[in-house]
C-alpha positions in Angstrom: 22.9 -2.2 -46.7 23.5 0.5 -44.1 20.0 1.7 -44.2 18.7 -2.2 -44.1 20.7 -2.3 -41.0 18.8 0.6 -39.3 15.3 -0.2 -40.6 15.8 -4.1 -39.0 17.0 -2.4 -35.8 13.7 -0.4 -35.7 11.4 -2.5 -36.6 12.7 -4.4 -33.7 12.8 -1.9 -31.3 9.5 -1.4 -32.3 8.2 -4.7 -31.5 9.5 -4.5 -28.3 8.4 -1.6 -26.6 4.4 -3.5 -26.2 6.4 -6.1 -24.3 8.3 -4.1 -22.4 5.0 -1.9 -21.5 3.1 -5.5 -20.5 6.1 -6.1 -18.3 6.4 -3.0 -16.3 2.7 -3.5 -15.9 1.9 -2.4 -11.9 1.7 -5.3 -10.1 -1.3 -6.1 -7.8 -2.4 -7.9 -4.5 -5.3 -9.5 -3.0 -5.9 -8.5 0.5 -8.4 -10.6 2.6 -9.6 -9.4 5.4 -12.3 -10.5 8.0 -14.7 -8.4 6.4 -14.2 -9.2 2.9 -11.4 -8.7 -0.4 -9.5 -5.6 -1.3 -7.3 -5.3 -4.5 -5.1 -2.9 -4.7 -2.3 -2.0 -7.1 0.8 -0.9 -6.3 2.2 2.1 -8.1 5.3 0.4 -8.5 6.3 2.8 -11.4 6.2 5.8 -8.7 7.1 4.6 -5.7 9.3 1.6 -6.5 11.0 1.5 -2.8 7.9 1.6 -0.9 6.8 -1.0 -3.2 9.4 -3.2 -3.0 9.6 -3.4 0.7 6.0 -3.8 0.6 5.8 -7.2 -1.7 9.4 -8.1 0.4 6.4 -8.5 3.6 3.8 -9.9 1.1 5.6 -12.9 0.1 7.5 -13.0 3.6 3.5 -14.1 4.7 4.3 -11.5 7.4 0.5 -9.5 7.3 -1.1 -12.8 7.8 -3.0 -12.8 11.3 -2.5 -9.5 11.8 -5.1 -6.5 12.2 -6.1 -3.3 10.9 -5.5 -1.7 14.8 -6.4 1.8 14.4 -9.7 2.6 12.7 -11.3 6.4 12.2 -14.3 6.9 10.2 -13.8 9.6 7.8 -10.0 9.8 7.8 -7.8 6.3 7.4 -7.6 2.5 8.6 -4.4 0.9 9.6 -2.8 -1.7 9.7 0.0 -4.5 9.3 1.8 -4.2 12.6 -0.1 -5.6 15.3 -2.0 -9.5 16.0 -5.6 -9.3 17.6 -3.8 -10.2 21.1 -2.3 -6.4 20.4 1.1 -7.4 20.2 3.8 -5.9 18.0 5.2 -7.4 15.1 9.0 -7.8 14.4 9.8 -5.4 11.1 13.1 -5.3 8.8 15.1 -2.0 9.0 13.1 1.3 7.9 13.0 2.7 4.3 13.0 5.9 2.5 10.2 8.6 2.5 8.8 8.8 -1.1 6.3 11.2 -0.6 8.2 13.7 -2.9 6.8 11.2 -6.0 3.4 13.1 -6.7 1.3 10.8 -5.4 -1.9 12.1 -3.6 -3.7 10.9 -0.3 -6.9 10.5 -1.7 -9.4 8.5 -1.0 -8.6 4.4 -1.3 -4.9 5.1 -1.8 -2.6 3.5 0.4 0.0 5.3 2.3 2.9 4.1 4.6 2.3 4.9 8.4 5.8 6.2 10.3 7.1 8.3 13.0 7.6 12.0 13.2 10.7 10.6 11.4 11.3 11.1 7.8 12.1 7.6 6.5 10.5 5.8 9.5 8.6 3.6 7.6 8.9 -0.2 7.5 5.5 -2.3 7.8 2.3 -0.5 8.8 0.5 0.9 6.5 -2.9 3.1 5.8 -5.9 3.1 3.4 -7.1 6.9 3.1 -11.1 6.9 4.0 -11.2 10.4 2.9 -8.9 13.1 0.8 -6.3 13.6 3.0 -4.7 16.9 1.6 -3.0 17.3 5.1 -1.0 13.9 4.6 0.6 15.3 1.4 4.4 16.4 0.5 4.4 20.4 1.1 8.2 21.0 2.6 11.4 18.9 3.0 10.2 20.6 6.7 10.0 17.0 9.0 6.5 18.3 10.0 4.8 18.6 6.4 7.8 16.0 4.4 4.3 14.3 4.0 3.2 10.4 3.9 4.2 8.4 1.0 1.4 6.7 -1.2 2.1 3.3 -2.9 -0.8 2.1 -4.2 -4.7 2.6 -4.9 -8.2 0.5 -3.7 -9.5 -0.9 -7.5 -11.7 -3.4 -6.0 -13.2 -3.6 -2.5 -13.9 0.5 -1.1 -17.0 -1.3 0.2 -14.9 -3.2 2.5 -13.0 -0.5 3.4 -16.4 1.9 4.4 -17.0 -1.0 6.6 -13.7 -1.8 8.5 -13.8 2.6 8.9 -17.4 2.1 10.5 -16.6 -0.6 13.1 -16.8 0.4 16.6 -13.7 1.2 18.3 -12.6 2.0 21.9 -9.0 3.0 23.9 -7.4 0.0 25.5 -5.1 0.6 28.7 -2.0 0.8 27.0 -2.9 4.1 25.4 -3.7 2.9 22.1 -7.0 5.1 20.8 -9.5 3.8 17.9 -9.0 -0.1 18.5 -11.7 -2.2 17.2 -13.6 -3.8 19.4 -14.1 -6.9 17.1 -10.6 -7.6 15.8 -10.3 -7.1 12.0 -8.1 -9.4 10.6 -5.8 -9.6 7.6 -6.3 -13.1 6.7 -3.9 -13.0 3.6 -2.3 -10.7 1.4 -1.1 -12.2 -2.1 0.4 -11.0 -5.5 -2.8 -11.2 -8.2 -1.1 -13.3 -11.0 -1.6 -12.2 -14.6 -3.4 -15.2 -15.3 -5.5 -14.6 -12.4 -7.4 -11.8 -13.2 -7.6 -12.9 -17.4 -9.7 -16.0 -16.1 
């Protein structure tokens, strides 16, 4: 009866672990753009803070309207902090640096922007035109703690290479690679499962 017992228990288990796989599946998000769609999923699995505050944003509708505001071909595009009249959003309090999770600045992934503090991070963000070894966890040294990926391009690089290749100047204030034509972030939305099966 004992042994019964254990087999049920196991062939349970079993059964579950496909369902629990489907359900930690990495969520992802369409970003649309002036220029045209980029999907990205988010490695939450790896980087489950940055993640998190990142979908908090999403479904606060708080990167609608703004711009990618610094653009430099061959290196990154950023964005989610500033409207086309160049004024700065309001963020929620900073989070914690996970750049120690592995995670590469390669090309298409998406990195949090910050300060030449640690766990500055709150809204902007980065998509990595180029490998960016430089950007990369090396030392719990401030200087080379690193930037901390989140997520990956799997649709839309094209859009990318063309925000990176927009013509840019340095406005008044100081700010350095603006685009000249603002590049908008229409929307960014969770993909729903039954999204992407249709």
């Amino acid at each position: 009866m004992k042994h019964l017992y254990v087999s049920l228990l196991l062939v349970l288990f079993l059964s579950i672990i496909p369902i629990l796989l489907i359900a930690q599946e990495n969520p992802k998000v369409l970003m649309k753009t002036s220029m045209g769609d980029i999907t990205i999923e988010l490695f939450q699995d790896k980087a489950p803070v940055s993640v998190e505050n990142f979908l908090s944003y999403v479904k606060d509708d708080f990167y609608d309207g703004l711009i990618f505001h610094r653009v430099i071909k061959d290196f990154m595009i950023q964005g989610g902090g500033y409207n086309a009249k160049m004024q700065k959003k309001q963020t929620k309090d900073p989070i914690k640096n996970e750049a120690t999770n592995g995670l590469k600045n390669n090309r298409g992934t998406i990195a949090y922007a910050r300060t030449s503090v640690i766990n500055s991070a709150t809204s902007q963000f980065f998509i990595n035109h180029v490998d960016n070894d430089f950007l990369n966890h090396k030392s719990k040294n401030p200087s080379e703690y690193g930037y901390a990926v989140f997520g990956k391009v799997v649709d839309g690089m094209d859009v990318v290479d063309k925000i990176a290749n927009v013509k840019v100047h340095s406005l008044s204030n100081g700010m350095q690679n603006v685009p000249v034509e603002p590049v908008v972030i229409e929307s960014v939305n969770v993909i729903e499962e039954k999204e992407e099966k249709e």
